[in-house]
N, C-alpha and C positions, 0 to 999 in steps of 0.2 A: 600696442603702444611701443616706441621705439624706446630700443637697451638703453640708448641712454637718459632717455626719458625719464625711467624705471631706475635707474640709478642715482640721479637726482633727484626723484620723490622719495625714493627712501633715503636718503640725507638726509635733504633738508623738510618734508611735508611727508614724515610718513604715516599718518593719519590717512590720507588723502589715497599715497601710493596702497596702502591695506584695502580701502573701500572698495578702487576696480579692479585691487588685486579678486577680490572676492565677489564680483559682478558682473566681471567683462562676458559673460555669455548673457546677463539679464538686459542690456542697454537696448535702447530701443534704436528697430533694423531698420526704422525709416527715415534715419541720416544718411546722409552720404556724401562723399567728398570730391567733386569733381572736376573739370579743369574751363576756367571763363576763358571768353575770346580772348584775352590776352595772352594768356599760358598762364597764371599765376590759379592755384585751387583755392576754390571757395565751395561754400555749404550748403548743402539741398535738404529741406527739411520736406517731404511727401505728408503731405495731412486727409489725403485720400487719392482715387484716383487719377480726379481731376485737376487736384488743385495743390502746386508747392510752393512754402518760402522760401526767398534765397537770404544766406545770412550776409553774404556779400554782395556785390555788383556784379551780376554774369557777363560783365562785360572789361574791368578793369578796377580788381579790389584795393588796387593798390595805390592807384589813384585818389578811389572813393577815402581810403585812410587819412592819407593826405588835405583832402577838404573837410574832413569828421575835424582833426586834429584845429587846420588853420580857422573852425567855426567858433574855435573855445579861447582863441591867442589873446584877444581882447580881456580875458578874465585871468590868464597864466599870469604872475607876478613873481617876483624874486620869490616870494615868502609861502608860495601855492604848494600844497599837496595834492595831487591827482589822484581821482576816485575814477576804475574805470570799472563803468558796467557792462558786463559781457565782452567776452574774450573773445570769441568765434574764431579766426584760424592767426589775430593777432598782430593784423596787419599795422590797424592802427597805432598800436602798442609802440611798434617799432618805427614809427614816423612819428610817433611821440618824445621815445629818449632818443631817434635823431637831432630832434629840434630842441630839445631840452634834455641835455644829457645830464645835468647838476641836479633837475628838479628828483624827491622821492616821489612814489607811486604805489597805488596797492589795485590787486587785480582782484576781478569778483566775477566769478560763471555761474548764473544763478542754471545750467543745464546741464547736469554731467555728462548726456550724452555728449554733446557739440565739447565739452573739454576733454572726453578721450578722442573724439574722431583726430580734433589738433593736434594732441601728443601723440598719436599713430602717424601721423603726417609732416608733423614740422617740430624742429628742435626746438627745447623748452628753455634752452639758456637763450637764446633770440631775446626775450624778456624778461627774464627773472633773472636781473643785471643786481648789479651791487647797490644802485639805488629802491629798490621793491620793498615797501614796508612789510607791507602781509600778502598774502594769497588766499583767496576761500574759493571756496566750491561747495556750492550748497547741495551736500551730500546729508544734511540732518534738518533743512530748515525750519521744520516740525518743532522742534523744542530748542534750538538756541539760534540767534541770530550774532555773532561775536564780532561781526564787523561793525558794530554798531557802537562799539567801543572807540574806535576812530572818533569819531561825531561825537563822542561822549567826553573826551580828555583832551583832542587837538587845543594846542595855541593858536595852531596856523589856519589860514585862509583852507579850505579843502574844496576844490573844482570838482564836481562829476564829470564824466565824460559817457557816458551812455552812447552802445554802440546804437545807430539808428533801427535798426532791425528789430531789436529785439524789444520796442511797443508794440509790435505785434505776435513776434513769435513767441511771447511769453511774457504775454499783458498781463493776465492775473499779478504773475511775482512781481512784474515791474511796478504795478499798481500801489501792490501790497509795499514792495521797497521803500517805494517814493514815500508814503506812509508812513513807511517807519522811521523815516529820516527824518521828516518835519515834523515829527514828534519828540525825535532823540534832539531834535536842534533845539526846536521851542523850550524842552527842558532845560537844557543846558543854558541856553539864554536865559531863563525866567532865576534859577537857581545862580545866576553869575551876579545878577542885579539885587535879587534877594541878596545876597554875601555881601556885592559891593556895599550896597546902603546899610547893613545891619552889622557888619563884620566889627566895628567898633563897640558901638552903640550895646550888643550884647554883652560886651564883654566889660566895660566901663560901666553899666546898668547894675550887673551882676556885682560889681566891687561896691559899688553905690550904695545897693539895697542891703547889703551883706549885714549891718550891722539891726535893720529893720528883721530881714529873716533869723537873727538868731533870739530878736524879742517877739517872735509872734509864735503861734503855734503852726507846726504842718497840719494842713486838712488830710490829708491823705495818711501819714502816720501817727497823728497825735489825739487824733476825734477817737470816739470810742467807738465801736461796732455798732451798736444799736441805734446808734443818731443818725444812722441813715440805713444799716440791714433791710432790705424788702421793702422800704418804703415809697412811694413813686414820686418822681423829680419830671420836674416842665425845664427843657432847653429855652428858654426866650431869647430867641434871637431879634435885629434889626430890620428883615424882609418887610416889603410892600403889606403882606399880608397879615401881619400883624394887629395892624387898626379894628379889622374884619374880625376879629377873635377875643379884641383885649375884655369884651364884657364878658365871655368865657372866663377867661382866664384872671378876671376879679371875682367872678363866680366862686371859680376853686382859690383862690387866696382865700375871700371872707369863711370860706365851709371847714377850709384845713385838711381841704382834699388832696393837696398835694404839693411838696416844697417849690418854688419858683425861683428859681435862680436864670437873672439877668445875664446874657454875653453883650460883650463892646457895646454899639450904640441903642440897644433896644431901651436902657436906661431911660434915655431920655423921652421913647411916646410912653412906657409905663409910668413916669412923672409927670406928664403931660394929660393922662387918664387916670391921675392919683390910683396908680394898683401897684404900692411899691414893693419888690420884690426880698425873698427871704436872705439873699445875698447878690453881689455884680463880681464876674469874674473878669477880671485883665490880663494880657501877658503884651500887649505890642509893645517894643523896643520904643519905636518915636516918639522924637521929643509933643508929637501932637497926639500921643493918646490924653494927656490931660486934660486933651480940649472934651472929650466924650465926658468928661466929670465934672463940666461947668456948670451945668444947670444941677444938677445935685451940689452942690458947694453952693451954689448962687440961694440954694430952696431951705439952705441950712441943715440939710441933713446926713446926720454925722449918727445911726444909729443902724444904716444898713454894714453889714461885716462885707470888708472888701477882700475877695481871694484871689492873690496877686500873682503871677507868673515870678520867678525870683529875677529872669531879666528883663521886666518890664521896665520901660520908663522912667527913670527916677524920681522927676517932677512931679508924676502923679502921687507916689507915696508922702513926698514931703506936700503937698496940698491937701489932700486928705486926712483929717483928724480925727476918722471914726473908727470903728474896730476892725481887725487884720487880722488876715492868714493868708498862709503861702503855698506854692507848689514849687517842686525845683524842677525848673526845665533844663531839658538835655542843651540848652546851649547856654546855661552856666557853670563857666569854668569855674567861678570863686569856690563854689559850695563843693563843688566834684572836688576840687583840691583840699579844702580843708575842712570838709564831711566826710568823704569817701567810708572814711570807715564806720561809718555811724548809719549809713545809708543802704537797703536793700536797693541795687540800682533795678532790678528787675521789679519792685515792686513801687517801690519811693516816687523813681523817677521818672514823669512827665513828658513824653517825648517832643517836639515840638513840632507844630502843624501849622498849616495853611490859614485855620483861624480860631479863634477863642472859644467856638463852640465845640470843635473838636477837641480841644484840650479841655475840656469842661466833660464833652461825653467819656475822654479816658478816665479821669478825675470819679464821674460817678460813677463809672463800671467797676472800679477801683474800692469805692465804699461802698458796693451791694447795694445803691439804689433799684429799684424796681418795681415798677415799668418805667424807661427813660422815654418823653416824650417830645417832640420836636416840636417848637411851637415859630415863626414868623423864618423858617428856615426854606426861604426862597430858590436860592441857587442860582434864580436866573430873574428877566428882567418880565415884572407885572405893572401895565399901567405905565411905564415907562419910567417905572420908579424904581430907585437904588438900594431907598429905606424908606420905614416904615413913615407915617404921618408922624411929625411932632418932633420930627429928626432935622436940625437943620446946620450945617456950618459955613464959613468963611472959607474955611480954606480945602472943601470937596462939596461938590454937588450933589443932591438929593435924586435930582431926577435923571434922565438919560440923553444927553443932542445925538440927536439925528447921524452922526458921524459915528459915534459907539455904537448904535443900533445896527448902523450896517455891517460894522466890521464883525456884527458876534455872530459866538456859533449856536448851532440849533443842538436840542436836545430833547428828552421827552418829560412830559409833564405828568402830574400822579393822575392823571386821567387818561393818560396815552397820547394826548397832544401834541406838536413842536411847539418850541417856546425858546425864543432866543436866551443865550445865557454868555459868558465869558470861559476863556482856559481860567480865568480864579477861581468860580464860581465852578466850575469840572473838577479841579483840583481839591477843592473845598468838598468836593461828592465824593469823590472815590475814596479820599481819607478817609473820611465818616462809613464807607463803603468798608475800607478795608478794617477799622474795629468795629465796626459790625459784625461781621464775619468771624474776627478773633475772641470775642464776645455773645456767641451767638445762642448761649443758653438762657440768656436773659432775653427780657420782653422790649421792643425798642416798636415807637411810633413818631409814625409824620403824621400831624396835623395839617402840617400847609397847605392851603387851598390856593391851585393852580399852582405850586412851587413844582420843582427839579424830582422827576422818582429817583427816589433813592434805597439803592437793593439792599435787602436783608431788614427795612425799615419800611415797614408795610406804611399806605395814607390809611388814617381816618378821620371823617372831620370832628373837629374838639368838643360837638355837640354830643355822638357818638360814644366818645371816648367817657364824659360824664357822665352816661346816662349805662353804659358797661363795665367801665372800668374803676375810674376814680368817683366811687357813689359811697364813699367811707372815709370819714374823718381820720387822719392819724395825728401822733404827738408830736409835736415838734421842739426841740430842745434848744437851746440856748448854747448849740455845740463849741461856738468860739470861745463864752466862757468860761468852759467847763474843762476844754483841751488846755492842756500844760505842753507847752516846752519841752523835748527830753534832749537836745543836744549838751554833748559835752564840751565846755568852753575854754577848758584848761592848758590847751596845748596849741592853743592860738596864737600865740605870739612868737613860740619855738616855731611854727612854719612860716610865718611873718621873716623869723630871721633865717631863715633857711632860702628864702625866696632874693633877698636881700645878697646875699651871698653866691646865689645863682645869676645874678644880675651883672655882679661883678667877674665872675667868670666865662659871663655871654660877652663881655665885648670885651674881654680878652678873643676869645674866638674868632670874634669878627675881625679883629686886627690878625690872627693867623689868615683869616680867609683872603684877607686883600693880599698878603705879602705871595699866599699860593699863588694866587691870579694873577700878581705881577711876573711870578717865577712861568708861569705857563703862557701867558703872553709874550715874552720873550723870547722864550723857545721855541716856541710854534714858530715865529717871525722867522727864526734862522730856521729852521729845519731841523733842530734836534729831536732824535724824535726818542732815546730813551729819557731825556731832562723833561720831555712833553709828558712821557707815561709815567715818570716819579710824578710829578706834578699835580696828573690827575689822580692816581694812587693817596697823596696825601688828599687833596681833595676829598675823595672818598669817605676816608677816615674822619676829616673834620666834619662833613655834613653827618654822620652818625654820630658825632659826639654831640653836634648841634640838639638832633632831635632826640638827646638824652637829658639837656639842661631842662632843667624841672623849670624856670623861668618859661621857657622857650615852651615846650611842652605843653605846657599849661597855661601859659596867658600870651606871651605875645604872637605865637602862630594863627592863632586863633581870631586876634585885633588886627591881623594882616595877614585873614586865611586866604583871599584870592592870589593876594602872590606867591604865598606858599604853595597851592593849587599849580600857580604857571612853572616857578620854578619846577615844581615835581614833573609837570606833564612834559618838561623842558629835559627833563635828565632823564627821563625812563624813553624818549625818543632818542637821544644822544647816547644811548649805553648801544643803538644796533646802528650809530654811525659806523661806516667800516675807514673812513677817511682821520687817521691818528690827529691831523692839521686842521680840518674843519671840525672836529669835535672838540677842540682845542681853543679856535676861537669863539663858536658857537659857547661853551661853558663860560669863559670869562665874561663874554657879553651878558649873559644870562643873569650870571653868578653877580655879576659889578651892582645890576639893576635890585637887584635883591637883598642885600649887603644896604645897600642906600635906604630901601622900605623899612629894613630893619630896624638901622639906627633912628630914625625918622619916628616910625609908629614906638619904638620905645621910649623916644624921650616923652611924649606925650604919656606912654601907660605907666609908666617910672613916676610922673605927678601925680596921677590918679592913686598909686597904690601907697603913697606917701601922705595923700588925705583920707584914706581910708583908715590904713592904719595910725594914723593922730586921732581919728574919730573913736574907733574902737579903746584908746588908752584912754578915751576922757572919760 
């Protein structure tokens, strides 16, 4: 490796610089670096006697860089982040910040041989210029992948650029990469969409229902131990499969084999097969979970106990007039704020999931049910149906078109089969997957016939299960009426005014904020560059005050958590700007759009918490 190679990894990457400080005799010898018809060296990989890859053009690498680069211009944008896979001797790299000398960039050698051969060969600053967000060299791929963190938190567009070669010189990784990327992306999409459409909704539900959860009892801390210790509980979910089981599962209702507890739309084929269950649990934010409660309101029955997510829906709770109980989930603020202390969050709190039976299986894991039994818990698509028989709405389909069937993915069925399913319905498995797992002293069963396998939750069929398992009556209690209430309600209104007061010193705030941002755009414009660095300096200081205001903290971040998200992913890229002027504008821009959400989503949560608390004094 050249001195100054070795000089510059230990600067700035010495992680990196330690690895082949500590290896350079183990690298494999069947690299080499040789010179193409042009004169310009490129890389000879020998993969036996016969046969070697080259990593560049043995005839003109520098050229070939050139056409790599001009294959991708059509996707470069002002606002593009370049992802390059495989470095090889770098050519490209540097006909990249030729042509794009503004854009930033992050380098990735999924070989470390081929990244010492090039730092024995060609100087490292050529590339690793002052626009380089990161550098990796998968020197540990085994247990962490950190570039993935790019993909994870970007605002910005992010271009790959993969050197052409290296599909084959090192398919498996690139395979595996690719992989991993459209998994890191899928999430981040799915979780951006989730936030947009619920980022409100959660947080205005939770001030909603506030005044319902402090008149009901918790299920989970206010039931007694016994009213469910060791006892066995049926998941009833909405799946296709459900219809195929319901005489089972009116079998063990009439015997008192086992508690049955309803998730989301399975309500309505159990009322459709009169086998109504012991309770229905809910937690979806949408204003259309009430519709899953029609035909129970329609049927007049108001005598099943409804155990409600605390940021569910608000509609639903004011529709329904039969007996309640709550869970608090992790994404209500109200209760976090004015329960915290009354709350084991570790045991209390509900965390929230992909869907109501997941939070239903924390829920019993939680009160020593046992054996928890999964019952129309499909995961994927049977019959080409969504839900169960008896299931029907307006405003979602039951069955599957032909358009959704193509696009799904395959998976395996409790038989071993493929069976198409969706990423909702994967997401929905591996939650239930992973408390499974975290839970794994207790007895958990799949019923589903032809559903989704699901590990750690062995299949049996429900015939099976009755005739082994639940073949003994237990008692079942009246546990809603019996739990009391233990919140204390006293000091409700001193955080009410506390909150109140925080309100008034958040836009105070936001009026420092704009007056900085006036001050740094300004400056920037002329070129001052210490009026620039005061500037951002206060800056600094006010965004930490920000994320101190209990207001801010606590509720409106939260009703406008995606811009919060951008903003952050906005200012932790902008802290390794090295450009004092384009970090300068980049923040005000940034900063203006955010300042605007703010005031915006607050005057909206400012009415909300103004009818809440009139509600609460009456």
């Amino acid at each position: 490796m050249l001195i100054d190679n070795i000089m510059l990894l230990r600067e700035r990457y010495p992680h990196i610089r330690r690895y082949f400080a500590e290896r350079e005799t183990d690298l494999n010898t069947h690299i080499e670096v040789i010179e193409s018809r042009s004169g310009s060296q490129t890389i000879r990989i020998k993969e036996n006697e016969s046969k070697s890859l080259m990593v560049h053009s043995m005839y003109d690498p520098v050229r070939e860089a050139e056409r790599v680069i001009a294959s991708h211009q059509d996707k470069i944008t002002d606002d593009t982040h370049v992802f390059f896979y495989g470095i090889g001797m770098g050519y490209h790299i540097e006909a990249f910040i030729e042509q794009y000398p503004n854009h930033s960039f992050s380098l990735y050698e999924p070989l470390p041989e081929i990244f010492y051969e090039m730092t024995s060969h060609r100087p490292l600053d050529q590339i690793l210029t002052k626009k380089i967000k990161n550098l990796y060299v998968d020197i540990d791929s085994a247990t962490t992948k950190p570039y993935l963190n790019e993909f994870n938190v970007s605002n910005r567009n992010i271009q790959i650029i993969a050197l052409p070669s290296y599909k084959n010189i090192a398919k498996e990784k690139y395979d595996q990469f690719h992989s991993d990327i459209r998994r890191a992306i899928l999430n981040r999409r799915t979780a951006l969409h989730t936030n947009m459409n619920y980022q409100k909704t959660w947080v205005s539900n939770s001030l909603m229902n506030f005044s319902t959860v402090l008149a009901t009892p918790n299920i989970v801390k206010d039931t007694e131990e016994s009213d469910f210790k060791d006892k066995p509980a049926i998941i009833v979910s909405a799946g296709p499969s459900l219809s195929e089981d319901i005489e089972h599962i009116r079998y063990i209702k009439e015997n008192n084999l086992a508690y049955i507890f309803s998730v989301g739309s399975a309500i309505n084929t159990l009322i459709e097969y009169d086998v109504l269950p012991d309770a229905v649990f809910t937690y979806d934010p949408g204003t259309l979970n009430q519709k899953v409660f029609e035909k129970m309101i329609a049927h007049n029955i108001d005598d099943i106990p409804m155990v409600f997510g605390s940021s569910v829906g608000y509609e639903t709770l004011e529709k329904y007039t039969g007996p309640k109980a709550h869970f608090i989930t992790s994404q209500d603020r109200t209760s976090l704020y004015f329960l915290r202390d009354q709350l084991n969050l570790e045991q209390d709190l509900i965390l929230d999931s992909p869907s109501i039976a997941v939070m239903a299986f924390q829920i019993l894991n939680k009160l020593g049910a046992n054996p928890i039994v999964f019952a129309g818990q499909n995961l994927g698509y049977l019959y080409d149906r969504l839900y169960s028989k008896g299931i029907e709405y307006d405003h979602v389909d039951s069955t599957v078109d032909k358009t959704k069937l193509d696009k799904a993915v395959i998976t395996k069925d409790v038989y071993g089969n493929d069976i198409k399913t969706t990423h909702s319905f994967e997401s929905m498995r591996l939650s239930i997957e992973k408390f499974a797992e975290h839970y794994k002293g207790n007895t958990f069963i799949n019923t589903t016939k032809g559903g989704a396998a699901i590990k750690g939750v062995p299949f049996q069929p429900i015939e099976d299960v009755i005739k082994n398992t639940l073949n003994t009556p237990i008692e079942k209690t009246a546990w809603w009426l019996n739990s009391k209430n233990n919140y204390d309600n006293r000091h409700i209104q001193d955080k009410f005014k506390d909150i109140h007061k925080h309100i008034e010193n958040f836009h105070k705030q936001l009026t420092r904020f704009e007056n900085v941002l006036k001050l740094i755009n300004t400056h920037t414009k002329v070129k001052n560059k210490s009026k620039v660095l005061d500037g951002l300096t206060q800056f600094d200081t006010l965004y930490n005050n920000l994320n101190s205001n209990l207001y801010y903290s606590n509720f409106l971040s939260f009703y406008i958590r995606v811009h919060v998200e951008y903003l952050s992913n906005d200012i932790k890229r902008l802290n390794s700007e090295p450009d004092l002027f384009v970090k300068g504008m980049e923040v005000v821009k940034a900063v203006e759009v955010f300042v605007q959400r703010c005031r915006e989503g607050s005057a909206e949560l400012e009415e909300i918490i103004k009818t809440v608390n009139f509600k609460l004094n009456q």
